[in-house]
N, C-alpha and C positions, 0 to 999 in steps of 0.2 A: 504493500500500500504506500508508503514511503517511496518508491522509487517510483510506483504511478505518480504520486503528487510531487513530485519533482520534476518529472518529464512534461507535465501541463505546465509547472510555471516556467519551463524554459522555451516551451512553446509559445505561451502566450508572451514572456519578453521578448521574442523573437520577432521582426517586423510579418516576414510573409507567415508564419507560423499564427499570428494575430490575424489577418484575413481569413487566413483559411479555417479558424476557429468559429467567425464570423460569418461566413459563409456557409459553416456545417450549421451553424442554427439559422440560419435562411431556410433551410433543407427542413429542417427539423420543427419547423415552424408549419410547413407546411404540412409535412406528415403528421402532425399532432391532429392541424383542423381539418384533414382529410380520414383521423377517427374518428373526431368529432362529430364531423359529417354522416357515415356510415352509421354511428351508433344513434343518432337522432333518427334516424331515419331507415333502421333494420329492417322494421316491418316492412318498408318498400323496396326492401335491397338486399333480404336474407337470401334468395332466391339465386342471386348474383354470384356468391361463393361454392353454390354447388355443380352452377353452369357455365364454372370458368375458370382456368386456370390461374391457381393465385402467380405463379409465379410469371405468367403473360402480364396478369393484372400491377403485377408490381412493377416489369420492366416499363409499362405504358405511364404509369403514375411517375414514375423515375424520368424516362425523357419529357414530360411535361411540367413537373418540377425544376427541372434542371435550367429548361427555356424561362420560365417564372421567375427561377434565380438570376439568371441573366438579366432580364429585363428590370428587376426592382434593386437589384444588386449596382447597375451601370453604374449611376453619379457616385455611388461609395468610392467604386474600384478608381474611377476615373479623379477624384479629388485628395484621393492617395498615393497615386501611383501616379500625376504628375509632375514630371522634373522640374520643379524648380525649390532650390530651398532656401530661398527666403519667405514662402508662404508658410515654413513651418513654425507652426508656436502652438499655441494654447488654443487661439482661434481655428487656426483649420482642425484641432485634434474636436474641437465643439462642434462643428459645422461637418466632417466626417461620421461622427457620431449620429448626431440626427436625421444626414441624407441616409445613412443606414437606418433608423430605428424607425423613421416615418414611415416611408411606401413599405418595408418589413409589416409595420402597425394596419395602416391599409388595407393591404392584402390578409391579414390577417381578419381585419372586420368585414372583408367581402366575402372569405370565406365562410364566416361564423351564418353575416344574414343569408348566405344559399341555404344552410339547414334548414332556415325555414319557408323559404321562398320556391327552393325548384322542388318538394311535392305538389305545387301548384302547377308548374310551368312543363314537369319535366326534362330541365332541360336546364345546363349553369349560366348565370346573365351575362347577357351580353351587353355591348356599350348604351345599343337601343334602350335600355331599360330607363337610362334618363329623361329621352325623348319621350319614352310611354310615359313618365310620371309628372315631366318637367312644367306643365300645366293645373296640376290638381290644388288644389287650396286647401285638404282634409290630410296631406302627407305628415304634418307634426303629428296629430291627434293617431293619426295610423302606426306611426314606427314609436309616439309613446305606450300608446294600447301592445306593441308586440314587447317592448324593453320592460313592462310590468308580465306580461303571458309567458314571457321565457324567459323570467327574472335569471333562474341559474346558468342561462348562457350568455348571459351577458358577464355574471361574474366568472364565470369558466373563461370569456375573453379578456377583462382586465388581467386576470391572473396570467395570461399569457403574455398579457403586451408587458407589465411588470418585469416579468420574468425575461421576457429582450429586452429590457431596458438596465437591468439588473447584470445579465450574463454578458453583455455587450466585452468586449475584448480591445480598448484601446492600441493599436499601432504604433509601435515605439521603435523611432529611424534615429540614428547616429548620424546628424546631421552637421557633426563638427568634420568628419573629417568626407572633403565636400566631394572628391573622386570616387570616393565610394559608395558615396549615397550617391553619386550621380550614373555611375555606372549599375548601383544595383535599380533605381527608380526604370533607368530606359530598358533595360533585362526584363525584367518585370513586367513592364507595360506590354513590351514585345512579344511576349510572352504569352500573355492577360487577353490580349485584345484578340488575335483568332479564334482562341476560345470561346470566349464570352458572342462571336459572330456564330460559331458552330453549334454552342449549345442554345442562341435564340434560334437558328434555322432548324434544328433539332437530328443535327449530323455532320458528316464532312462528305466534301466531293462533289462538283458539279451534278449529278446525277440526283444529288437528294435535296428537293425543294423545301422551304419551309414548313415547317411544320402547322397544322390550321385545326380547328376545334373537329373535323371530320376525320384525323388522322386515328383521335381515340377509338371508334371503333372496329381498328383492325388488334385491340387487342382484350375484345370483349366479344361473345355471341349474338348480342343483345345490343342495337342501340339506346334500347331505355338504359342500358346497365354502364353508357360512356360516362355518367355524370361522376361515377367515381374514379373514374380515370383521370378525369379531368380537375383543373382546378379553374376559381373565380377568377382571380386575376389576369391567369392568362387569356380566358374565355371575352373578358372587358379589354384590354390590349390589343388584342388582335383580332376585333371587330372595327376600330376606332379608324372611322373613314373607310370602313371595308363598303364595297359595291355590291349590293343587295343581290342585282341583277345582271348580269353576263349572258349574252346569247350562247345558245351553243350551234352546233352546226352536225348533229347525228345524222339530217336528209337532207336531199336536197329539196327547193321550194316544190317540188309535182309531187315527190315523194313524201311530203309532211302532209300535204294536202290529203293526199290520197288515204294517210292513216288517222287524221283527227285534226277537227278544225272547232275553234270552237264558233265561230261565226254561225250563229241557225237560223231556220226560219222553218216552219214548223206548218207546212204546208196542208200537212190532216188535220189541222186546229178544227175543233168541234165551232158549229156555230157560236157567235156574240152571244154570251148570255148576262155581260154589264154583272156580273155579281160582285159587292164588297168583299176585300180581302183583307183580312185580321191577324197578323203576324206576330207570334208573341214570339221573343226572345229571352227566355227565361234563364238568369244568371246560374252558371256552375250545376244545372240540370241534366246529371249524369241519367241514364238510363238505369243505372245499380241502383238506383233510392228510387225507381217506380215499380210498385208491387205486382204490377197487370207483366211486366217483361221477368222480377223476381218476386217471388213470394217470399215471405218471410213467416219465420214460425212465430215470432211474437205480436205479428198483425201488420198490416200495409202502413207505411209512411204517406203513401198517396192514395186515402179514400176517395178523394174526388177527378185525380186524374186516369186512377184503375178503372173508373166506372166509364167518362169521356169515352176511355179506349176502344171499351165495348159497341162504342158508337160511330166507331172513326175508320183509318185506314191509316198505318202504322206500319212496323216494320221490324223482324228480329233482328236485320243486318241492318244496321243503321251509322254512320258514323261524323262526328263534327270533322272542319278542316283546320282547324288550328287547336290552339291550347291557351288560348288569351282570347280576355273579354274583346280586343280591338282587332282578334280575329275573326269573329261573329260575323261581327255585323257585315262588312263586303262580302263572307261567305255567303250568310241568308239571302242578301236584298241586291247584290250586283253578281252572283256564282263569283267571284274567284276567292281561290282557299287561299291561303299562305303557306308561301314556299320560301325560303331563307330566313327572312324577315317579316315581321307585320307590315302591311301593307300601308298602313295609316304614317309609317314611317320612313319610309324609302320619298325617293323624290318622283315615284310614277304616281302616289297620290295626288298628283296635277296634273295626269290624264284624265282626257275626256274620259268619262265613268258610263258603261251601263248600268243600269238601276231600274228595278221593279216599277218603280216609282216614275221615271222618267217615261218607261215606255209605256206605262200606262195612261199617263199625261195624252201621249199622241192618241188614246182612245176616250178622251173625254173624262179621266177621271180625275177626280179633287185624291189630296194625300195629303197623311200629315204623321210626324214621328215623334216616339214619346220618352222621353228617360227622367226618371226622378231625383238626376243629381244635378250637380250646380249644373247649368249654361255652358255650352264647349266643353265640358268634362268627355275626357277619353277623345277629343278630335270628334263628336258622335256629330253633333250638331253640323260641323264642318262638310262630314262625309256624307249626312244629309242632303243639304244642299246643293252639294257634287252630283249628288244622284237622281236630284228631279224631286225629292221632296218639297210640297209649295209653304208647309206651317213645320213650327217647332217649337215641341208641350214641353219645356226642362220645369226643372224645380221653382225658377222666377215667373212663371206663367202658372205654377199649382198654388204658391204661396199668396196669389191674386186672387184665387179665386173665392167669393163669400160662404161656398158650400161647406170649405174643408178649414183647416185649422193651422195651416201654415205651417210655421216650425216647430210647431209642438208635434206635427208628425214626421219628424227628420228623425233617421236612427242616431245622429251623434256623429257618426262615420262618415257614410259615403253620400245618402239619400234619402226622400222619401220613402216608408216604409212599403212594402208591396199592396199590403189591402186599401188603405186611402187611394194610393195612387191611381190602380187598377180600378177605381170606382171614378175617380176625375177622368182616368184614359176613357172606360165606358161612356160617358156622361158628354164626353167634348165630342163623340161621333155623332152624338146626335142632332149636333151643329152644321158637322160638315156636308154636304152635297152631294150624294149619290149619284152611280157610284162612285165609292173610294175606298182608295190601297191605305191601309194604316201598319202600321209596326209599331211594338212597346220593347224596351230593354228594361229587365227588371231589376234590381239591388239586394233585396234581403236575403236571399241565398247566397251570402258570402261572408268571407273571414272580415271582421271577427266571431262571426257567428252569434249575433244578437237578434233576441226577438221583442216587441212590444210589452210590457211589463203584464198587463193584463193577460197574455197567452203562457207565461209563464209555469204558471204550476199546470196547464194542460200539454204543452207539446214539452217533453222534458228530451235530456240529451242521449237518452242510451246509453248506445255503445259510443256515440262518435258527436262532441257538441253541434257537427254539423245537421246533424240530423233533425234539430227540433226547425232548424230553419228550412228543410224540405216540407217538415210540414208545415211549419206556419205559409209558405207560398203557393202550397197547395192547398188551403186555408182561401188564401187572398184570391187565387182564379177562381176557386169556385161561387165566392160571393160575388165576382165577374160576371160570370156565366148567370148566375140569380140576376144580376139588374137586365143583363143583357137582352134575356127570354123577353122581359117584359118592352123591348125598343121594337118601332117597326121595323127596324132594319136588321134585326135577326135571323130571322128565316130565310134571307135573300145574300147571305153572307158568308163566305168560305173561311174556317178558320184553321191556323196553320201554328203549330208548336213546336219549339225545337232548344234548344240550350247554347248557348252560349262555347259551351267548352264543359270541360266533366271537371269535378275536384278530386280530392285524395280520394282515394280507394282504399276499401274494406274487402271486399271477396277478392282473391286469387286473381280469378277470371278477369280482372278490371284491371290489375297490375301489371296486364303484360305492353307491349306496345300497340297493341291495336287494343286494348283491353280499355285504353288509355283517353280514346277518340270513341267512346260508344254512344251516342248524344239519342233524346228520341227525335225522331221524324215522323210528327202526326197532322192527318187533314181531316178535319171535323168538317162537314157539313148536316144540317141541322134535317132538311131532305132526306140524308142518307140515300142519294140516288147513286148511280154511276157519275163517273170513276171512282168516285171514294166510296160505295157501296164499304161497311164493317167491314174488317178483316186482319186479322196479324200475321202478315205477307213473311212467307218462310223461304221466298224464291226468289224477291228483287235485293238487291243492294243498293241505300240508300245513302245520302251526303246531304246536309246543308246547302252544297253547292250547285243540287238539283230543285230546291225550292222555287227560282225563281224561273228556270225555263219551265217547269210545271204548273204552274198558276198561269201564266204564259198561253200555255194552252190549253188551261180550263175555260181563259173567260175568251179563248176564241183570237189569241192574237196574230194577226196575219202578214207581220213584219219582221225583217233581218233583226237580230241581237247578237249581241256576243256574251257566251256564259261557258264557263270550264265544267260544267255539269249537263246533265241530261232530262229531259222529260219523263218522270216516270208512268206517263200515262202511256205514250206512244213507245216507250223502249221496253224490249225485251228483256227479261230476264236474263238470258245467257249476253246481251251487252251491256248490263247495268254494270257500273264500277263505283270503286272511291278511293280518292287520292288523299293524303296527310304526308305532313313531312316534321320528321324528332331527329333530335340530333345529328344534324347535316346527312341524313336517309330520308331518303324518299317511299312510302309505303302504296302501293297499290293495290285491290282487293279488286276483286272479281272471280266469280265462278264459285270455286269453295278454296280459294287460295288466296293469301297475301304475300307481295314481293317487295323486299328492300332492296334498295338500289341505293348507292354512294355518286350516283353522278358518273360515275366511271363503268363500275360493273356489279352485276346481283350479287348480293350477299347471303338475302335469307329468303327462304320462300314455304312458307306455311298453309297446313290445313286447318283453314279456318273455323270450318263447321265441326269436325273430325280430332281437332285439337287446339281445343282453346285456350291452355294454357302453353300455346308455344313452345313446345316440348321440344318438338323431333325439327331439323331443318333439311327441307327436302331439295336443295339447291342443286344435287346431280339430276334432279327430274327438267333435261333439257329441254322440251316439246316445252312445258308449261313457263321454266323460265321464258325461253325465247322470243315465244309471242307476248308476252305481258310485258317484257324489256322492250321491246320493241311498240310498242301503243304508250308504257309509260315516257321513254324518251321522246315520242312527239309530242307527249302534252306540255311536256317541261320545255323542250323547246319553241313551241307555240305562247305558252306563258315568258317566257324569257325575251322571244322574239319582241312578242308585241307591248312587253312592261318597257323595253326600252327607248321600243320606237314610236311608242303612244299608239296605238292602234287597239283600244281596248271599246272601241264604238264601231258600226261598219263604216258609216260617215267616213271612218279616219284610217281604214281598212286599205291599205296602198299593198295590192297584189298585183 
């Protein structure tokens, strides 16, 4: 023991022996909040260490660390290992210390909030995450409510920063005798600096490109399972100014065509029959917390939406396109999903836009869109407007109103509660002018998971807090549904439900990556005639981003659009699909199969109906990759093509 603790203090007197102490707790920093990570969050990740090699898992963690270290490490190495010594004193030994201990500190708190962040998202943040939030006015009140909810991870993270501030390792140079501190400073740096290029690029050799957040899954089975590969920091760096959208060039222009366009026009459209359409957009409304797709032994969460179903036309295969609220919405009301990036974020949200809204404009109809958080929150209002929406209900147009009660019905957090609101969204159509397209995005179904004090001792939390707020929101549509009956514009009204994005997961079945994207997709009509005759369809595959060319062709519309989904009235079965994209993978579903794709080449390819907990990966099954590689790569570069070059309307359609 003695000659251990001798050989540290002759290391740490040592100048490069002082770095390289400093830089093993870089390492060690990050490995702590990458258990940290895992152990928060086992239940979503136990699964991970049985279907993967640890010692893959750790080489993958190891080169992405190492790029991490580099990149938060630079101004250290660089403020040290510059030649010049007159800059030495007291002062740079301070200003050394700190370029080390700060971005160390940062990274370290960016690690801690993924814990609780990517069971929502799936996926570690990226730089976009500013841009999604950098508008909201409710961000104190939210990340104090989360520093009170995860009180001990917060002191598990001071104790860390502490502790790098404690273990830090001053560098101690022999600056009197000036040859030699100048020969070892340029040594050093000379040294220091290929490195430090090698391990951000995450190798050596012309032949190995940088390293990018899609690399992690070549050393997992799983793209859900890269976020442990992965760290924050890096995920936030190497997004920063990253280009959403790149064309790509798999066909040529006859041959893209020929395998999928999304440009339609939907020529069998049933007669005009002007019917109102009512689009609920129901926040973090998984399909897992509806009793009519799972039953539960302790009784339904969703009395009132299990009973709807009965009424409706619905779907076992059903899937949302994104994994964020400001994924929704372009997915329901304009078809396209999200692929890299949210869409609300990139600079194609200054593309001409299709929209439900708009095209139905060219058929005589009034529109109008509803959210009950502040005004411009989430970009909603913006994208609204983009899309041909003519009115917009936020929270400053409910707290007007003399019926309701203002801010005494705000949760605190984000918005008005769901039942008020849903009773002003009812209330305001029957203002508007028939027909008309409406949409609601709703709020109480989500973190922090608060319900109205009054419902409290009725919807209680289970197993999972989130669950009393399924039901209070199922709760809130049903007293919808009650005012509604009683409007004359009910019966003559199509209504259409579907979820925003799913949250954390409880069964198995919901944990895997498609398990992840299960949203419902329901069309009520009160009639119950065709096409929506009842039914819990066990043969189509549905998406979000078949909503809008299917309404499309319910009230008869007989014009070009552009949508990355499909008609589920007029499509077949064996062509119905759905596209998602998690962790720089691309996922496509058709038939009884899902195929991941990296942009380059398939990965994983699943039986969907046959095994749903993503078991077995049937990637030598070439017949099935082949075809579905080859349909997935034109949609992607159909979507790439036209994100870049504005051609998301036909107007703007330059073939």
């Amino acid at each position: 023991m003695k000659n251990i603790g001798t050989t540290i203090k002759v290391i740490k007197n040592n100048f490069l022996g002082a770095i390289a102490l400093n830089i093993l707790l870089s390492y060690v920093l990050l490995a702590t909040c990458r258990m940290i990570f895992v152990l928060t969050n086992y239940e979503l990740y136990s699964t991970a260490f049985e279907n993967n090699s640890l010692w893959q898992m750790a080489k993958g963690a190891l080169l992405f660390d190492t790029s991490t270290v580099c990149y938060l490490n630079i101004g250290y190495l660089v403020v040290l290992l510059f030649p010049l010594h007159y800059k030495e004193g007291k002062v740079a030994d301070a200003v050394a210390k700190w370029i080390f201990i700060v971005p160390n500190t940062v990274g370290t708190v960016a690690n801690l909030c993924d814990c609780v962040y990517v069971p929502f998202t799936g996926r570690r943040t990226t730089w976009n995450v500013f841009s999604e939030f950098g508008n909201e006015e409710n961000m104190g009140s939210i990340i104090g409510n989360e520093i009170i909810n995860h009180w001990w991870l917060v002191l598990v993270g001071i104790l860390v920063i502490w502790l790098t501030y404690k273990l830090y390792t001053p560098a101690k140079r022999d600056k009197r005798r000036v040859k030699k501190y100048y020969m070892q400073q340029v040594c050093t740096l000379v040294a220091i600096a290929p490195l430090l290029v090698f391990g951000m690029r995450g190798g050596i050799g012309k032949a190995v490109r940088p390293i990018t957040i899609s690399n992690a899954n070549q050393y997992v089975s799983s793209p859900g399972d890269a976020a442990i590969i992965l760290n924050t920091p890096f995920s936030i760096i190497r997004t920063i100014g990253k280009k959403a959208f790149v064309e790509k060039n798999y066909f040529t222009n006859e041959e893209l065509e020929s395998i999928f366009t999304p440009v339609q026009h939907i020529k069998g459209a049933t007669e005009k029959n002007r019917r109102n359409v009512v689009i609920f957009i129901v926040e973090s409304f998984g399909k897992e917390y509806i009793g009519a797709y799972n039953p539960r032994s302790n009784g339904s969460l969703t009395p009132f939406l299990d009973s709807l179903i009965t009424k409706s036309r619905s779907y076992i295969y059903s899937y949302g396109n994104g994994r964020k609220s400001i994924d929704g919405m372009p997915s329901v009301l304009s078809g396209i999903p999200m692929f890299v990036e949210p869409f609300f974020l990139t600079p194609a949200s200054l593309n001409n836009v299709s929209g439900i809204a708009g095209e139905l404009k060219k058929e005589g109809y009034s529109s109008a869109f509803f959210h009950g958080a502040p005004n411009g929150s989430m970009g909603f209002q913006a994208f609204a407007n983009a899309t041909g929406f003519e009115k917009y209900y936020g929270m400053d147009e409910f707290c007007t109103s003399t019926k309701h009660r203002g801010m005494d019905d705000h949760d605190g957090t984000w918005a008005i509660w769901d039942e008020p609101f849903l009773q002003y969204y009812a209330e305001c159509m029957n203002e508007l002018q028939e027909p008309f397209v409406t949409s609601v995005f709703t709020a109480s179904s989500h973190h922090p998971f608060k319900i109205p004090d009054e419902y409290k001792e009725i919807y209680t939390e289970k197993e999972d807090p989130f669950l009393k707020c399924v039901q209070y929101t199922d709760h809130a549509l049903s007293q919808f549904f009650e005012y509604a009956k009683g409007q004359s514009w009910y019966e003559n009204t199509l209504f259409v439900i579907t979820a925003d994005h799913t949250n954390h997961s409880i069964e198995p079945r919901y944990k895997t990556t498609a398990g992840w994207f299960e949203v419902p997709v329901i069309f009520f009509s009160p009639k119950a005639e065709p096409p929506f005759t009842p039914d819990i369809d066990s043969t189509m595959i549905a998406q979000q981003i078949d909503i809008m060319p299917t309404v499309l062709e319910y009230v008869g519309y007989d014009k070009q659009f552009v949508a990355f989904g499909k008609s589920l009235i007029s499509t077949s079965a064996e062509e119905s699909y759905a596209v998602n994209y998690t962790n720089e993978v691309y996922q496509y579903y058709k038939g009884d199969y899902v195929l991941q794709f990296d942009g380059e080449k398939s990965i994983g390819l699943y039986d969907i109906r046959h095994d749903q907990l993503m078991d077995e990966n049937l990637i030598g099954n070439n017949n099935v990759t082949e075809s579905m590689e080859r349909e997935l790569k034109a949609i992607i570069q159909q979507y790439m093509t036209r994100m870049v070059n504005d051609r998301l309307i036909p107007d703007t359609d330059k073939q």
